[in-house]
C-alpha positions as CSV (number, residue, x, y, z in Angstrom):
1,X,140.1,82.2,238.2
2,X,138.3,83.5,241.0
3,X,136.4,80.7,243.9
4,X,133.9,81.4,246.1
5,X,132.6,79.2,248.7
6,X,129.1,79.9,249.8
7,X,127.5,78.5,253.0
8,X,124.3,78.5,254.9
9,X,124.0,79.7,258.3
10,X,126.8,81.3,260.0
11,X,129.5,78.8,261.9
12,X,128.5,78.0,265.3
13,X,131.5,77.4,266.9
14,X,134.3,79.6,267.5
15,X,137.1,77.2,267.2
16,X,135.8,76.0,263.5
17,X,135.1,80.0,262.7
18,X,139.2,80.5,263.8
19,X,140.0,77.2,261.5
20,X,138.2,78.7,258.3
21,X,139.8,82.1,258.5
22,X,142.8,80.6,259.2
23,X,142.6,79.4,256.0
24,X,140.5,81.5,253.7
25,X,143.0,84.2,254.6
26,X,146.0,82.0,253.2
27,X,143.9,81.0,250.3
28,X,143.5,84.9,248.8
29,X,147.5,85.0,248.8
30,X,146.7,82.7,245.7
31,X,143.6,83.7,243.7
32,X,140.5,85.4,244.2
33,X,138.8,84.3,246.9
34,X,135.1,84.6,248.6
35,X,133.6,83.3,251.7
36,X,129.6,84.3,251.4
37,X,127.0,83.4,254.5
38,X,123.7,82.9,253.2
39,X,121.6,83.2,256.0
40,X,119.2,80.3,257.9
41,X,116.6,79.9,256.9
42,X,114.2,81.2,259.5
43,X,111.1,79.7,260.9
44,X,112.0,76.3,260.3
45,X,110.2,73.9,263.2
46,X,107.2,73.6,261.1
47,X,108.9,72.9,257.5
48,X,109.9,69.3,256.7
49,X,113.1,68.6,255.8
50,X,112.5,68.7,251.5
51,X,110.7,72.2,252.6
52,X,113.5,73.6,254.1
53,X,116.0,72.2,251.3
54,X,113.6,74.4,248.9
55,X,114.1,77.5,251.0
56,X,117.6,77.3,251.1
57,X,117.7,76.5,247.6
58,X,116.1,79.3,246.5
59,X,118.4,81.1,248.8
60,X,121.2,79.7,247.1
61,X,120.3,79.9,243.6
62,X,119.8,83.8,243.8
63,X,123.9,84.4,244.6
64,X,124.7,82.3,242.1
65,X,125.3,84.3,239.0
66,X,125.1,83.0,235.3
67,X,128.3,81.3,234.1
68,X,129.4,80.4,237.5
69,X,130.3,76.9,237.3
70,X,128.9,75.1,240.3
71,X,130.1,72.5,242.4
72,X,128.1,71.1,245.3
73,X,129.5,69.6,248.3
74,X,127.7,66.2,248.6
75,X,128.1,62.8,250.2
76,X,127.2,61.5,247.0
77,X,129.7,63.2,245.0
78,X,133.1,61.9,243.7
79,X,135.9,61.1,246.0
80,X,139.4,62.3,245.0
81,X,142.7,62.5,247.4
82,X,144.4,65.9,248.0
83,X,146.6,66.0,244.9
84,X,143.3,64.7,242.9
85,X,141.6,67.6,243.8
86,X,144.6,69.9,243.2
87,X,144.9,68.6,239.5
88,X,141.3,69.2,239.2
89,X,141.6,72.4,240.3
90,X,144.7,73.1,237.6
91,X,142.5,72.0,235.2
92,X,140.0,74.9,235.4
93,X,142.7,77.1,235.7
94,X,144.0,76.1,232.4
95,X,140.7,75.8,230.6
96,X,139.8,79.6,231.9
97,X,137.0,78.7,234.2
98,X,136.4,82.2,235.3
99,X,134.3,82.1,238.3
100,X,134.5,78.2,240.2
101,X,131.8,78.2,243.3
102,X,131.7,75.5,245.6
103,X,128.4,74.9,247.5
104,X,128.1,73.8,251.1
105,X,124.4,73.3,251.9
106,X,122.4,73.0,255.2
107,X,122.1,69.6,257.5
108,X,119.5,68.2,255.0
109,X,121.4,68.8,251.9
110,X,120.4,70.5,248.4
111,X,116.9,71.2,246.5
112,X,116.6,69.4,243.5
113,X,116.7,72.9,241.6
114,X,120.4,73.4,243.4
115,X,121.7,69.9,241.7
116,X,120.3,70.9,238.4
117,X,122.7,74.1,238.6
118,X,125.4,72.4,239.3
119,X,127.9,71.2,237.1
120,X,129.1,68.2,239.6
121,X,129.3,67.4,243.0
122,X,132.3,66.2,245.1
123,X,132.9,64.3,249.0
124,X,135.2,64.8,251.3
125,X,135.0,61.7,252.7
126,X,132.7,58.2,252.9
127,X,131.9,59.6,256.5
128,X,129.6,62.4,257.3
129,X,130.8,65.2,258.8
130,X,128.4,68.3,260.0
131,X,127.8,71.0,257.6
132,X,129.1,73.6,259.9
133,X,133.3,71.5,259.9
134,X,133.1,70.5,256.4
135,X,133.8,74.4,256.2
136,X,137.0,74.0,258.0
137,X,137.7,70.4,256.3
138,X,137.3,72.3,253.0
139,X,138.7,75.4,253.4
140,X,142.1,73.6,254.2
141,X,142.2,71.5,251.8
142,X,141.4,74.2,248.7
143,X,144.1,75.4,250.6
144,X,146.5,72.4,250.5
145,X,145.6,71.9,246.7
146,X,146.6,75.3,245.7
147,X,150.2,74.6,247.6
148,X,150.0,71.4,245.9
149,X,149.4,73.3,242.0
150,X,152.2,76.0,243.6
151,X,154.7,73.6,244.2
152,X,155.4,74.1,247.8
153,X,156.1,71.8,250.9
154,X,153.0,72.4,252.9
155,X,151.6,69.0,251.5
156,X,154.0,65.7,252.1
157,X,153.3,62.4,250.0
């Protein structure tokens, strides 16, 4: 199974930037793994907030490739702990899932078009958390779940 985690905008601050590789570099010692930048959307002082979402969206939607399964990143999404998430994971290993994207969208969220393409969404938490550190938030724990799946001591219970 390959991941990929696509983002919009590139990461602002150094420390998170040093964070995510940190762990996006572990994370390919497992499976495939892709970190893709989808760039801002420009131009944006005069767009409302849904306008913008339906920029990015259509941003979005055009790297996403048919028979990707799609998971958004959303604050409505389900909640699961770190071993949750790891058995989740396990489970579209088993059942072949080919190509598993994960979606972080801008501060305003998705289009409606970008929840129609995806198969389900998922927190990381009842508290919000910027777009920009959910990428480090996230990153480790795909990270921590793939120890988890692999058996190893990096996660303690």
């Amino acid at each position: 199974m390959k991941i990929k985690l696509i983002v919009i905008g590139k990461t602002d601050e150094k420390y998170l930037s040093t964070g995510i590789k940190k762990y996006t570099d572990r994370i390919v010692h497992y499976l495939p793994f892709e970190y893709q930048i989808i760039p801002d959307v420009k131009k944006t002082r005069n767009l409302s907030e849904n306008q913008q979402k339906e920029k990015e969206g259509k941003l979005l939607l055009s790297v996403i490739k048919p028979g990707d399964e799609v998971i958004l990143l959303d604050e409505g999404g389900a909640l699961s702990n770190s071993v949750e998430f790891a058995r989740f994971l396990e489970k579209k290993m088993i059942k072949g899932t080919r190509n598993l994207v994960f979606v972080i969208g801008g501060p305003y969220g998705f289009s409606e078009d970008t929840y129609r393409a995806a198969s389900s969404k998922i927190s990381l938490s009842k508290m919000t958390f910027s777009h920009q550190m959910v990428r480090l938030i996230f990153s480790e724990q795909l990270y921590r779940a793939l120890t988890i799946i692999k058996g190893e001591p990096y996660h303690h219970e």
